[in-house]
Structures are given as structure tokens and as C-alpha cells.
PDB file of the backbone (N, CA, C, O) and the ligand in Angstrom, with CONECT records:
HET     ZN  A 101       1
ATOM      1  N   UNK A   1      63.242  50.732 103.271  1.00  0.00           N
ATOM      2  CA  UNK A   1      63.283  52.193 103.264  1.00  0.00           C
ATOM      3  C   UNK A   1      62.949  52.717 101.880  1.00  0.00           C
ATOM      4  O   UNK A   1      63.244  52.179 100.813  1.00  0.00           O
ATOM      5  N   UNK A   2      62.419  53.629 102.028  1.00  0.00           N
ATOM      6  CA  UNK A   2      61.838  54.722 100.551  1.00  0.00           C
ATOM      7  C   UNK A   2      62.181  55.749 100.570  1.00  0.00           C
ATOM      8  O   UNK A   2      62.492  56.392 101.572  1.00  0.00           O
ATOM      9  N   UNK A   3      62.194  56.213  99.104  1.00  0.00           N
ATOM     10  CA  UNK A   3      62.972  57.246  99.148  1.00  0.00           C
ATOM     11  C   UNK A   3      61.693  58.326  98.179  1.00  0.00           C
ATOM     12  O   UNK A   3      62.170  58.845  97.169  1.00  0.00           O
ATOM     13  N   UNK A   4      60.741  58.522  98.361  1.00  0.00           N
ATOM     14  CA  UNK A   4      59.331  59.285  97.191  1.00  0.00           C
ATOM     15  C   UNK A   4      59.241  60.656  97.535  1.00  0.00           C
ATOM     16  O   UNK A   4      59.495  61.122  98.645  1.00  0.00           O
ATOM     17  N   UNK A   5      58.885  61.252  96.580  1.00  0.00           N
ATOM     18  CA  UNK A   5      58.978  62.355  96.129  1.00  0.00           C
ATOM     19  C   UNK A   5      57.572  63.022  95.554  1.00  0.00           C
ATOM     20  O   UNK A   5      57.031  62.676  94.504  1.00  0.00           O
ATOM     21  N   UNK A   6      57.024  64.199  96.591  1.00  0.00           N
ATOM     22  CA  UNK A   6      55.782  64.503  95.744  1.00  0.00           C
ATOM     23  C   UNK A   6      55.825  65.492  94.625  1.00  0.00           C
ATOM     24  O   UNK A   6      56.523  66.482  94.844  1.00  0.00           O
ATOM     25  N   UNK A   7      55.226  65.425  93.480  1.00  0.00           N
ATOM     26  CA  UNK A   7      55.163  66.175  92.138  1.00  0.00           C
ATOM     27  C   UNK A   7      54.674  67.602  92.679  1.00  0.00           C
ATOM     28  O   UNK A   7      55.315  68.575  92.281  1.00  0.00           O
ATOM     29  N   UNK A   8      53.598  67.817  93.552  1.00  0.00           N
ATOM     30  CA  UNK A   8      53.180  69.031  93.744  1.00  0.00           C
ATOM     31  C   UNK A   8      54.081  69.978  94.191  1.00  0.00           C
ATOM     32  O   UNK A   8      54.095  71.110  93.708  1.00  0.00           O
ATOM     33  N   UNK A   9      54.795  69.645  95.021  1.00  0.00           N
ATOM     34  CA  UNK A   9      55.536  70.512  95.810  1.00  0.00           C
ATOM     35  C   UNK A   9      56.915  70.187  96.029  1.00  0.00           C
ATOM     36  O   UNK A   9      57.577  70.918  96.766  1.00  0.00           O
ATOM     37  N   UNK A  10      57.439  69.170  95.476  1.00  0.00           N
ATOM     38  CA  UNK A  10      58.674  68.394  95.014  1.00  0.00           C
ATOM     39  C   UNK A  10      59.903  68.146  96.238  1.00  0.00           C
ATOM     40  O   UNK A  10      61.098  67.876  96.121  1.00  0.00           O
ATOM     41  N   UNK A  11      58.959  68.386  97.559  1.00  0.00           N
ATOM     42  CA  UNK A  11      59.290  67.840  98.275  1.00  0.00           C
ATOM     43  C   UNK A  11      59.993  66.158  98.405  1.00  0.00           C
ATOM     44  O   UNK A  11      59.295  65.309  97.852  1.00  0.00           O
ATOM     45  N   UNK A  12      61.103  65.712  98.983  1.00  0.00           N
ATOM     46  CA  UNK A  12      61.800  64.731  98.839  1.00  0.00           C
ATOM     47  C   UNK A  12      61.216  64.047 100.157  1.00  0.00           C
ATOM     48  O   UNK A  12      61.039  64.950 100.975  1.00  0.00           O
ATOM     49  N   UNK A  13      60.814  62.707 100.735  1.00  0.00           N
ATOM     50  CA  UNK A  13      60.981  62.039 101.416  1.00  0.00           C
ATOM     51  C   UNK A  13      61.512  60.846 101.880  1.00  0.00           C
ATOM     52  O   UNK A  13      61.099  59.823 101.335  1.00  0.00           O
ATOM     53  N   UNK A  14      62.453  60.730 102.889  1.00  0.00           N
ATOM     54  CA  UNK A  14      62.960  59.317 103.216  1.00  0.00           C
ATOM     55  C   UNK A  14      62.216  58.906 104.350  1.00  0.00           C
ATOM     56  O   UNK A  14      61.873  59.544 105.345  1.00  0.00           O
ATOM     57  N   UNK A  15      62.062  57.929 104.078  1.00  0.00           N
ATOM     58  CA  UNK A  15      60.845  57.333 105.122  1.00  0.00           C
ATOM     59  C   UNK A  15      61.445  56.434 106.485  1.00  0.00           C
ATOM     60  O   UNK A  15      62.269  55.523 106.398  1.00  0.00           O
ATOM     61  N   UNK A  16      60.944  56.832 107.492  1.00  0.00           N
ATOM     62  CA  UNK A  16      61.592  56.197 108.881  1.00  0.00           C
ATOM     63  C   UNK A  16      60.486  55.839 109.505  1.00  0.00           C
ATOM     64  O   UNK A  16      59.456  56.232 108.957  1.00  0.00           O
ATOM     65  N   UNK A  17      60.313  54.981 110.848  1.00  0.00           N
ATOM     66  CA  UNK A  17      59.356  54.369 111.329  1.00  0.00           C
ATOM     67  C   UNK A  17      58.335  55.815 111.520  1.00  0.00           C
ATOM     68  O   UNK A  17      57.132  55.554 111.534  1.00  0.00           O
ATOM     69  N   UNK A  18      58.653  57.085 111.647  1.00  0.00           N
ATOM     70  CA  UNK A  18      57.543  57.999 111.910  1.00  0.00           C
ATOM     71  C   UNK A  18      57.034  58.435 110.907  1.00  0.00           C
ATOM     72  O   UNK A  18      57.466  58.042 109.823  1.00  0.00           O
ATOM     73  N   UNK A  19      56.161  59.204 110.950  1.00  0.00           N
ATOM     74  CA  UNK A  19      55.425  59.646 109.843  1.00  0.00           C
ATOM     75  C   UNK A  19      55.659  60.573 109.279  1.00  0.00           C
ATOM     76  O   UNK A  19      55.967  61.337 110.194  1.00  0.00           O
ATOM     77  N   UNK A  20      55.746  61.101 108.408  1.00  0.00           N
ATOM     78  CA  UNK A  20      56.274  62.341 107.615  1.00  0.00           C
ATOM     79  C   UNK A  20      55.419  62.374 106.353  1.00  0.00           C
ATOM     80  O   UNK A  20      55.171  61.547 105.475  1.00  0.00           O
ATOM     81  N   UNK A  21      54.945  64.047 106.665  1.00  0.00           N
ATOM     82  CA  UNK A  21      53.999  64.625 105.498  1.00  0.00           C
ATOM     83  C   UNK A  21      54.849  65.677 104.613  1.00  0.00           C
ATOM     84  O   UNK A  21      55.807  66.355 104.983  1.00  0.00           O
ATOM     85  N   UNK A  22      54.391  65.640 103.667  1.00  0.00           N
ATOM     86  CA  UNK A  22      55.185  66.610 102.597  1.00  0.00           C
ATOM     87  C   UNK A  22      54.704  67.986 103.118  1.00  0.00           C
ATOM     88  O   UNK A  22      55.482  68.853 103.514  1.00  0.00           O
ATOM     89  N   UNK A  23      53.158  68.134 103.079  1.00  0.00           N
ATOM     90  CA  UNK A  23      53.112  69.202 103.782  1.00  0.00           C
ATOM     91  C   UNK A  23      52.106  69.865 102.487  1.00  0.00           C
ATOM     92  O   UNK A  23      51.683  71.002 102.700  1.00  0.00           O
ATOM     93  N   UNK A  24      51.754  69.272 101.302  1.00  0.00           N
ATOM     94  CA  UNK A  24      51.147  70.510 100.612  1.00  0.00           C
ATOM     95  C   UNK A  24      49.902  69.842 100.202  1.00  0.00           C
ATOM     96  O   UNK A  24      50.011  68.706 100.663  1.00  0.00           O
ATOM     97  N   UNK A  25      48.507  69.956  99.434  1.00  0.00           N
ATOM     98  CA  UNK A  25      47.363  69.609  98.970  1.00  0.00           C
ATOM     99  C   UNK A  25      47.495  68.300  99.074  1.00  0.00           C
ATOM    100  O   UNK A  25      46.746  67.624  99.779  1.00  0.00           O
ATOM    101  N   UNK A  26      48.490  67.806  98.359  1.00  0.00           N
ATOM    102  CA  UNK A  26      48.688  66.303  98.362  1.00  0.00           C
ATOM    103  C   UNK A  26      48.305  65.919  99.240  1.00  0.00           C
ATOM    104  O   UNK A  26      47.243  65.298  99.197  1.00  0.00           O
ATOM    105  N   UNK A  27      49.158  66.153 100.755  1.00  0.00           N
ATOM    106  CA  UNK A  27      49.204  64.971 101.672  1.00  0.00           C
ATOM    107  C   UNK A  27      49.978  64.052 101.489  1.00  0.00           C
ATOM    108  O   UNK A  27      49.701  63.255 102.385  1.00  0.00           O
ATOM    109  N   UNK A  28      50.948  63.555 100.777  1.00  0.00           N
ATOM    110  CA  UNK A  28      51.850  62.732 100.781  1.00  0.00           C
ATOM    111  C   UNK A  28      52.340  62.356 101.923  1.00  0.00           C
ATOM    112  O   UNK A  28      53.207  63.059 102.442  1.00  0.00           O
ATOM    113  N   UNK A  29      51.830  61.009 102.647  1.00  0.00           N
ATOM    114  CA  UNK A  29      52.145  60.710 103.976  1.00  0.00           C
ATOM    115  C   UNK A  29      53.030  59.526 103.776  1.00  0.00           C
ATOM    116  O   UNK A  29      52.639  58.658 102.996  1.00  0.00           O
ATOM    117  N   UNK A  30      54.281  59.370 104.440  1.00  0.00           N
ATOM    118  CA  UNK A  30      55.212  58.370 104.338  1.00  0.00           C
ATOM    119  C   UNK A  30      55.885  57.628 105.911  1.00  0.00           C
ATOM    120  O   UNK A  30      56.687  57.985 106.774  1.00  0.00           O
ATOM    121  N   UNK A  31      55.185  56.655 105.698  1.00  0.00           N
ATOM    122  CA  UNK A  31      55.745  55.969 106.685  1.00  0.00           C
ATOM    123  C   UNK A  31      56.163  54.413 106.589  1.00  0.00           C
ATOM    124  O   UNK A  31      55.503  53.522 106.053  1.00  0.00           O
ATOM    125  N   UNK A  32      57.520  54.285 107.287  1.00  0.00           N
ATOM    126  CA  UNK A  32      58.025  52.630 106.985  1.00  0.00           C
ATOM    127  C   UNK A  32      58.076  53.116 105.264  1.00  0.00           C
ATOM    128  O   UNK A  32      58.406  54.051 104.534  1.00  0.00           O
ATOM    129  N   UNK A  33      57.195  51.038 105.233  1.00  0.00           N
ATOM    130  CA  UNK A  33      57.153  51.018 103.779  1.00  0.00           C
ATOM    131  C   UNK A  33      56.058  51.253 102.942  1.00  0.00           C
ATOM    132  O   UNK A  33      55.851  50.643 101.892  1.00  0.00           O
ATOM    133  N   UNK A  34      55.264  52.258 103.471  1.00  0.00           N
ATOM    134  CA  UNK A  34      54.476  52.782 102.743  1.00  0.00           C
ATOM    135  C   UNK A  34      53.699  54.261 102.443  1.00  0.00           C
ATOM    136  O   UNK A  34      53.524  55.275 103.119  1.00  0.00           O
ATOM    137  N   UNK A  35      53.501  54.040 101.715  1.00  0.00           N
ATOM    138  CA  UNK A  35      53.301  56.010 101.032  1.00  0.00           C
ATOM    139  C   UNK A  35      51.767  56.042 100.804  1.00  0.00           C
ATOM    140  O   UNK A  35      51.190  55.162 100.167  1.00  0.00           O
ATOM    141  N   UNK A  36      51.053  57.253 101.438  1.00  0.00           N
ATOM    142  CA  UNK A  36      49.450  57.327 101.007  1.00  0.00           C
ATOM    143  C   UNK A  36      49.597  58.844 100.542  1.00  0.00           C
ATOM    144  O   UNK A  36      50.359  59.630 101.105  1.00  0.00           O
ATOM    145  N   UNK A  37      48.723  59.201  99.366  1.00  0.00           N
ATOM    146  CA  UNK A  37      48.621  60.676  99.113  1.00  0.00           C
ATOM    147  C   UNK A  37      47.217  60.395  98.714  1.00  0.00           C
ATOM    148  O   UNK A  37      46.616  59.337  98.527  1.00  0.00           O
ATOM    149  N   UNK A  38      46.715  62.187  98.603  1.00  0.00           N
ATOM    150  CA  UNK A  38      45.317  62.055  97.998  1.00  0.00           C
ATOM    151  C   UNK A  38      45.604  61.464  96.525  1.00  0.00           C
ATOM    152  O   UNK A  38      44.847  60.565  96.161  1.00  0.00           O
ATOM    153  N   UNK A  39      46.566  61.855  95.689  1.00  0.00           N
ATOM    154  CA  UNK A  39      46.665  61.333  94.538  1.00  0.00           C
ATOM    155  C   UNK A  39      48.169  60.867  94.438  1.00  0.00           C
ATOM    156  O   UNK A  39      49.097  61.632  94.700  1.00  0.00           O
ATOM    157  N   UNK A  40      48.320  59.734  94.093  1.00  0.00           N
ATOM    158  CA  UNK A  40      49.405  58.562  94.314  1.00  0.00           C
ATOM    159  C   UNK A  40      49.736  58.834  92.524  1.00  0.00           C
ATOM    160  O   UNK A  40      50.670  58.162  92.084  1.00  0.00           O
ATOM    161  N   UNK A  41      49.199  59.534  91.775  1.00  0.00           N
ATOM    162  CA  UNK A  41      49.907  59.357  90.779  1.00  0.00           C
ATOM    163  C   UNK A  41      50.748  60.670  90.440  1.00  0.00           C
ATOM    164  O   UNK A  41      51.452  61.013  89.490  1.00  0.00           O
ATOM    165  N   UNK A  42      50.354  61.248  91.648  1.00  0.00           N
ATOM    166  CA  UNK A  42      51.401  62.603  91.960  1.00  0.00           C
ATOM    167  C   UNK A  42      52.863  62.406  92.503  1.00  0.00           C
ATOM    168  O   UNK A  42      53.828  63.160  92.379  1.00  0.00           O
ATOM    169  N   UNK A  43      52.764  61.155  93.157  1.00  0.00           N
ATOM    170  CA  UNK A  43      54.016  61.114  93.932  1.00  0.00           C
ATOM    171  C   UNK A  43      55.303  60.022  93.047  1.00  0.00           C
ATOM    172  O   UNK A  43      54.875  58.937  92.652  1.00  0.00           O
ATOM    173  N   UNK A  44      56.411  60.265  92.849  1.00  0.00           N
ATOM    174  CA  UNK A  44      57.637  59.425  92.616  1.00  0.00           C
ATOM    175  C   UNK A  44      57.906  58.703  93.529  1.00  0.00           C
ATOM    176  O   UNK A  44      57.851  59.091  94.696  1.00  0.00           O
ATOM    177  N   UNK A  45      58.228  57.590  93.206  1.00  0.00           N
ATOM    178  CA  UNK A  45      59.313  56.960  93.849  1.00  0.00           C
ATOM    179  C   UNK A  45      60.807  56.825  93.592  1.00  0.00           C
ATOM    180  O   UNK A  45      61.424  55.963  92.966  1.00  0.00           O
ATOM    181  N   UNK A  46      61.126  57.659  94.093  1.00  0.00           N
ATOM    182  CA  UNK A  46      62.613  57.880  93.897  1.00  0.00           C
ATOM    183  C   UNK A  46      63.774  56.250  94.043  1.00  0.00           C
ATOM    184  O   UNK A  46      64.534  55.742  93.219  1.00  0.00           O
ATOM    185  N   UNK A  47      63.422  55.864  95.444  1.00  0.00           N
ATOM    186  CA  UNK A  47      64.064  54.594  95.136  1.00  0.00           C
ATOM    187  C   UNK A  47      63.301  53.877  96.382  1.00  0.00           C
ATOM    188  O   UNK A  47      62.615  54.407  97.255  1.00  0.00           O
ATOM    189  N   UNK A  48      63.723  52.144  96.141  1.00  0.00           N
ATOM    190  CA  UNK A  48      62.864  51.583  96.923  1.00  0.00           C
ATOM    191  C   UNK A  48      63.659  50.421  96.991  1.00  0.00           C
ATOM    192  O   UNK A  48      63.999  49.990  95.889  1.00  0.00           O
ATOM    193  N   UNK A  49      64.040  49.810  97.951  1.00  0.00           N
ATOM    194  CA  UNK A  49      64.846  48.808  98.323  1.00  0.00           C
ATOM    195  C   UNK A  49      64.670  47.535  97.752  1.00  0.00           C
ATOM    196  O   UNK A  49      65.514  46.643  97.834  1.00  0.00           O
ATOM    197  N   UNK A  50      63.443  47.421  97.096  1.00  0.00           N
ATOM    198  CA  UNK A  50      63.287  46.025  96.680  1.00  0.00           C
ATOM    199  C   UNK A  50      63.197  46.190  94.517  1.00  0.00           C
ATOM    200  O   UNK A  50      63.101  45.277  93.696  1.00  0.00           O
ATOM    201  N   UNK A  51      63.279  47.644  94.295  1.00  0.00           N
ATOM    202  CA  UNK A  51      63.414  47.728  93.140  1.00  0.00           C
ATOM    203  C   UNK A  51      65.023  47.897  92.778  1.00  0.00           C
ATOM    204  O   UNK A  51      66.076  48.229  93.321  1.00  0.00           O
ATOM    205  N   UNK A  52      64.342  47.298  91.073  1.00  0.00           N
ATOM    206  CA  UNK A  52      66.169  47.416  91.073  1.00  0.00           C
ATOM    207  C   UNK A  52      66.306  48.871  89.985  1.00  0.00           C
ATOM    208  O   UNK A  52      66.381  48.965  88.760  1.00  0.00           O
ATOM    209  N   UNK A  53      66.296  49.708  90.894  1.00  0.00           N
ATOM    210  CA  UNK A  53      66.752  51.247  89.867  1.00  0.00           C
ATOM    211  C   UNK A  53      67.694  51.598  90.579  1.00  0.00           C
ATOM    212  O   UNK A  53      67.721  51.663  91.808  1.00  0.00           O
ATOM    213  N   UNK A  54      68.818  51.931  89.546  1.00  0.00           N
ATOM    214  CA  UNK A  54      69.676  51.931  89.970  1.00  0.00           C
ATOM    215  C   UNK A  54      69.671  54.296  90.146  1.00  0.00           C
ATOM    216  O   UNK A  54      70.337  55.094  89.487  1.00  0.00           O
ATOM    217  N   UNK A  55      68.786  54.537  91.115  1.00  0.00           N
ATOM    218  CA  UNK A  55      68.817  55.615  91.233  1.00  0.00           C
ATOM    219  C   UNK A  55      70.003  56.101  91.223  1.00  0.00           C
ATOM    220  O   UNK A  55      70.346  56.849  90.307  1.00  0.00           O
ATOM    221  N   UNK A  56      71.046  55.687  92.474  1.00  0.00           N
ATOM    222  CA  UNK A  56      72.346  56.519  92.343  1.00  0.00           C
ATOM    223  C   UNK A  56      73.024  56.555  91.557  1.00  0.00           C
ATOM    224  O   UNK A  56      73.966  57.297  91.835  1.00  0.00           O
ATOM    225  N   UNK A  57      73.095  56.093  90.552  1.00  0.00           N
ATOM    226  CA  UNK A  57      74.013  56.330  89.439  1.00  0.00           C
ATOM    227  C   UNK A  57      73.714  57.333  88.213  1.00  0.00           C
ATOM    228  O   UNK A  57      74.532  57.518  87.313  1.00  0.00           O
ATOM    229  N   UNK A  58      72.401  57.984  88.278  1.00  0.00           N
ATOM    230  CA  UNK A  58      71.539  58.636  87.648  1.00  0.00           C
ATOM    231  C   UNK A  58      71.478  59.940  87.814  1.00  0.00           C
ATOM    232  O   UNK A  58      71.607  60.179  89.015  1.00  0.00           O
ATOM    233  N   UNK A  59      71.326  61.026  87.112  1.00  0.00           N
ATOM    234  CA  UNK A  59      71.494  62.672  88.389  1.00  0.00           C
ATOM    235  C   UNK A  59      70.086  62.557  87.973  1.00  0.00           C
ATOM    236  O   UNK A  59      69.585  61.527  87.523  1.00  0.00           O
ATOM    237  N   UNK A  60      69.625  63.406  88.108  1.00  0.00           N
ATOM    238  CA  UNK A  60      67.689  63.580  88.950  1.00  0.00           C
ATOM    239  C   UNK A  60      67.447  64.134  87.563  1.00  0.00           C
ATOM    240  O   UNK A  60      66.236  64.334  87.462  1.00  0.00           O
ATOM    241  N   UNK A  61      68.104  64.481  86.409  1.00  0.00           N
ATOM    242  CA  UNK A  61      66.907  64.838  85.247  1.00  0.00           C
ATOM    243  C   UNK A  61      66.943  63.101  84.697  1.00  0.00           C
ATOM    244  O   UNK A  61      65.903  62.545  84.344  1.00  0.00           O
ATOM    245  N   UNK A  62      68.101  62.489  84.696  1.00  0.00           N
ATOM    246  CA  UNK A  62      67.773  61.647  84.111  1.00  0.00           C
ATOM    247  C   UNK A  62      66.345  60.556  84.361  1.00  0.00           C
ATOM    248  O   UNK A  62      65.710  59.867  83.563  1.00  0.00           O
ATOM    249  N   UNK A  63      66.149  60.882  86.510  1.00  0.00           N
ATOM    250  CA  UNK A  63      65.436  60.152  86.667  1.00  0.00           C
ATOM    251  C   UNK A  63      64.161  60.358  86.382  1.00  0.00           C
ATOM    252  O   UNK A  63      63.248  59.548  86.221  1.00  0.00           O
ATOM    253  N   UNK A  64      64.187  62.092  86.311  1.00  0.00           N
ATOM    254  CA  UNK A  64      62.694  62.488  85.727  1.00  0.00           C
ATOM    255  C   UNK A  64      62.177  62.297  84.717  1.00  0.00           C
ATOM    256  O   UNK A  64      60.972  62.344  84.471  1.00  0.00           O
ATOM    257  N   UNK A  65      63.437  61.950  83.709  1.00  0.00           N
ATOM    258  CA  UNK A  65      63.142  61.779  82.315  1.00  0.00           C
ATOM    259  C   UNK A  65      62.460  60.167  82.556  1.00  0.00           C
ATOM    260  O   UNK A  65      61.576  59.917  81.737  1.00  0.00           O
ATOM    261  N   UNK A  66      62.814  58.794  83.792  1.00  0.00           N
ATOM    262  CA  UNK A  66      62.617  57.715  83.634  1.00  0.00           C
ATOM    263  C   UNK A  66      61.305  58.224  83.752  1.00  0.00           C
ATOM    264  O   UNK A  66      60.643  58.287  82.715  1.00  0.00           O
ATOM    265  N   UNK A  67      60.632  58.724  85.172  1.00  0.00           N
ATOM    266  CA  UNK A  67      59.651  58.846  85.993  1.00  0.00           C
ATOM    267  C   UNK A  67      58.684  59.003  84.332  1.00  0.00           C
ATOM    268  O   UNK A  67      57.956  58.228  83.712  1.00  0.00           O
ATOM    269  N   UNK A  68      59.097  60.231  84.128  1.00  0.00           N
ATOM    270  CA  UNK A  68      57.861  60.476  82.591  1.00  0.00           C
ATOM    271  C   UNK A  68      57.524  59.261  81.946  1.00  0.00           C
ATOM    272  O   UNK A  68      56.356  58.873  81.926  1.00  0.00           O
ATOM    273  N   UNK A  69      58.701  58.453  81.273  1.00  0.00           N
ATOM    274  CA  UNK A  69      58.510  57.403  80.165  1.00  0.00           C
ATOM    275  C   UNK A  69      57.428  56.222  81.134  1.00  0.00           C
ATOM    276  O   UNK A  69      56.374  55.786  80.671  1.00  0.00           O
ATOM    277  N   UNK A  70      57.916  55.893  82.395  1.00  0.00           N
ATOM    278  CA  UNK A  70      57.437  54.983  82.989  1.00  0.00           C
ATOM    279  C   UNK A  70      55.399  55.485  82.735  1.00  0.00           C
ATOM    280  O   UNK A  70      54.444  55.001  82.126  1.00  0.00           O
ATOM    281  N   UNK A  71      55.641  56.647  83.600  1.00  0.00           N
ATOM    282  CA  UNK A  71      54.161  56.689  83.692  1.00  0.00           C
ATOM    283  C   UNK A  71      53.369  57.055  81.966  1.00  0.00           C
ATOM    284  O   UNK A  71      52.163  57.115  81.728  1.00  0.00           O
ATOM    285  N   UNK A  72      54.604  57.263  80.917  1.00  0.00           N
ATOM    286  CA  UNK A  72      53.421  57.190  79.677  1.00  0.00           C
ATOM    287  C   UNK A  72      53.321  55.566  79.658  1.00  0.00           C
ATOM    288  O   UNK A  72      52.348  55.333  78.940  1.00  0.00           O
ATOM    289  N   UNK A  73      53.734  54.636  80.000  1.00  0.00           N
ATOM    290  CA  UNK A  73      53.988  53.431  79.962  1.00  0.00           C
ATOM    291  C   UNK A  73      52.895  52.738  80.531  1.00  0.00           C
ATOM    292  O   UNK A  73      51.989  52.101  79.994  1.00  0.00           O
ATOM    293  N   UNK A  74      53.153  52.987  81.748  1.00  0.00           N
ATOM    294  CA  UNK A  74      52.286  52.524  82.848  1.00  0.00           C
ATOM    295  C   UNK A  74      51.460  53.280  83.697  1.00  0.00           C
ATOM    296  O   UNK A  74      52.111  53.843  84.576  1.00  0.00           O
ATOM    297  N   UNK A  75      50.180  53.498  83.739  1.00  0.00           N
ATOM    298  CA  UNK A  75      49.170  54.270  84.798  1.00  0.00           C
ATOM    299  C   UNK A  75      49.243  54.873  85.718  1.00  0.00           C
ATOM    300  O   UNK A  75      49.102  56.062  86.007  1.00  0.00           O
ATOM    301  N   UNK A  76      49.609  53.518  86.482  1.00  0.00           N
ATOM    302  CA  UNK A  76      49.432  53.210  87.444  1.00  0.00           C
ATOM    303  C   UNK A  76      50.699  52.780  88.337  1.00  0.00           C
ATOM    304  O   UNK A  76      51.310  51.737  88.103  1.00  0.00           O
ATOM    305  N   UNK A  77      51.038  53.636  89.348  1.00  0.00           N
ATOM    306  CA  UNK A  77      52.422  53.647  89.957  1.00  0.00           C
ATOM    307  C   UNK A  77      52.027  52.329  90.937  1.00  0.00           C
ATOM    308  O   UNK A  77      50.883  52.115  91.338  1.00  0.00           O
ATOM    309  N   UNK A  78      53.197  51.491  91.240  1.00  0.00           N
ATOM    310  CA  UNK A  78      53.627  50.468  91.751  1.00  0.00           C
ATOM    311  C   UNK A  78      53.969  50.553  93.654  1.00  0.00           C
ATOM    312  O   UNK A  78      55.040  50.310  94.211  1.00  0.00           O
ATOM    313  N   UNK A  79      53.064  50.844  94.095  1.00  0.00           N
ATOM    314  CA  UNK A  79      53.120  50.851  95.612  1.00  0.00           C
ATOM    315  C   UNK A  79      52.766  49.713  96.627  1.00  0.00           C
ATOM    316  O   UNK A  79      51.862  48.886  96.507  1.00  0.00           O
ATOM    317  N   UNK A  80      53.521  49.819  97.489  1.00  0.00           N
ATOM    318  CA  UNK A  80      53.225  48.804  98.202  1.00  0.00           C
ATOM    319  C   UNK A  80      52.644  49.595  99.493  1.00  0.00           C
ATOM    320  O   UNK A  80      52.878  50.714  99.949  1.00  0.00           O
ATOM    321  N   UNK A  81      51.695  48.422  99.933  1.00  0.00           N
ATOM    322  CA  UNK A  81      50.730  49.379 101.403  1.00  0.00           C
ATOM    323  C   UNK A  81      50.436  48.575 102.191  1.00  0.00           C
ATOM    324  O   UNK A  81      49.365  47.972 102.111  1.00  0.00           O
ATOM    325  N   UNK A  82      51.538  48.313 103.393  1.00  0.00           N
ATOM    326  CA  UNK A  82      51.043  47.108 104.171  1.00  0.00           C
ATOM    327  C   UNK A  82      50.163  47.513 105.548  1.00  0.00           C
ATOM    328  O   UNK A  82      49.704  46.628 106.269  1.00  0.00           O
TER     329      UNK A  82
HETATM  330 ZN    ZN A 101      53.535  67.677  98.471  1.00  0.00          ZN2+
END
């Protein structure tokens, strides 16, 4: 299960076997275990069952503050697309 989040419209998604769109330019489509948007470096991943972030222990600026450092860090967000 996933828990991603699109930047445009900061819509929250938890992902279940159906499909669920955020609903704005993006397209942030979430289903199961995987997430497609027009731009994937728009979307968070809030939490993800096989990472170890410890989201809940965090309130949401802290995680935004991770989300920032990560992506000056790294490019390229870490998705899985089976
Ligand atoms: Zn959106």
C-alpha cells in the first residue's frame, strides 16, 4: 500500500486495488503498487511499505522539509511500476 501525494494540487492518495486520480493537470493515477503521473517528479511519496520512513512519527512540515532535501539530493524519485 502507498500512501503519494501530488505537488500540484496536494491532493493525498492511498492506494487500493482501484484506481484513483488526483484529479488535476497532473494526472496522478494510483493504483495497487503503483503511481503514473504526467510528471512523477511532481508527486511525493508519502509512505510506502517497503521503505523505511518512518512517516508517522513526523508531522507533514517535517516531511516536506525531507521531501525537499531528498529531491535536492536525488532527481529522480524512486518508484516502483509493476
Ligand atoms: Zn494533482
Amino acid at each position: 500500500m502507498l500512501i503519494v501525494r501530488c505537488k500540484d494540487c496536494n491532493k493525498e492518495i492511498t492506494s487500493t486495488n482501484k484506481t484513483q486520480v488526483c484529479g488535476c493537470q497532473n494526472m496522478m493515477t494510483v493504483k495497487g503498487d503503483s503511481v503514473t503521473a504526467l510528471d512523477l517528479s511532481r508527486v511525493v511519496m508519502v509512505n510506502s511499505t517497503k521503505k523505511e520512513q518512518k512517516s508517522n512519527v513526523l508531522t507533514s512540515q517535517d516531511l516536506a522539509f525531507q521531501e525537499a532535501r531528498r529531491q535536492r539530493k536525488v532527481r529522480k524519485l524512486d518508484f516502483e511500476i509493476r
